[in-house]
N, C-alpha and C positions, 0 to 999 in steps of 0.2 A: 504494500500500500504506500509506504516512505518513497518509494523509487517511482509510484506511477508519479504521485504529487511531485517529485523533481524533473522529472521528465516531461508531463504539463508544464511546468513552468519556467522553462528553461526558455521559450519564443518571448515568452514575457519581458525576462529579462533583456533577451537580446533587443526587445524592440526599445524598452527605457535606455538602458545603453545608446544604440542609435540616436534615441532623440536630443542626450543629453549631450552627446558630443556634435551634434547638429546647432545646439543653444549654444556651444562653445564656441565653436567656427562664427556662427553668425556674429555675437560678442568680440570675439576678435577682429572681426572685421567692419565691423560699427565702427568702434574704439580704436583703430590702430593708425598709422601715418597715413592710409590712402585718405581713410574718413576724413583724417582733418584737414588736409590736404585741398581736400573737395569742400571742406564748409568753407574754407577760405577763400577759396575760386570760388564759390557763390554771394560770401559777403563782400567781395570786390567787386563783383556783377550787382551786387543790389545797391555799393554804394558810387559807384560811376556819375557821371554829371548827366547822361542821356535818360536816365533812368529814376533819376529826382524830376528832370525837367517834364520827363511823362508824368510822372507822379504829380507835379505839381497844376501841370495844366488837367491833366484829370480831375482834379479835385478843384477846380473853378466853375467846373458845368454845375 
């Protein structure tokens, strides 16, 4: 009976395993040089002069 119950549950585990090292990958990859790298190239793109002056005239209508 101990061995069916281990042998059921052995896919179990494998599949938590998978996911957890799946939440790791993606975490590292959130959080590491490309991440920031890239939020930087986007706050230099939102804060650019073409990109106020849209802003700006949008917000006059």
């Amino acid at each position: 009976m101990k061995q069916a119950f281990v042998s059921a549950a052995r896919p179990g585990w494998w599949i938590l395993t998978t996911c957890g090292l799946a939440v790791l990958l993606l975490g590292l990859l959130t959080s590491g040089h490309w991440a920031h790298r890239t939020a930087e190239r986007t706050a230099e793109t939102l804060e650019s002069a073409e990109i106020r002056q849209t802003v700006s005239v949008a917000g006059r209508r």
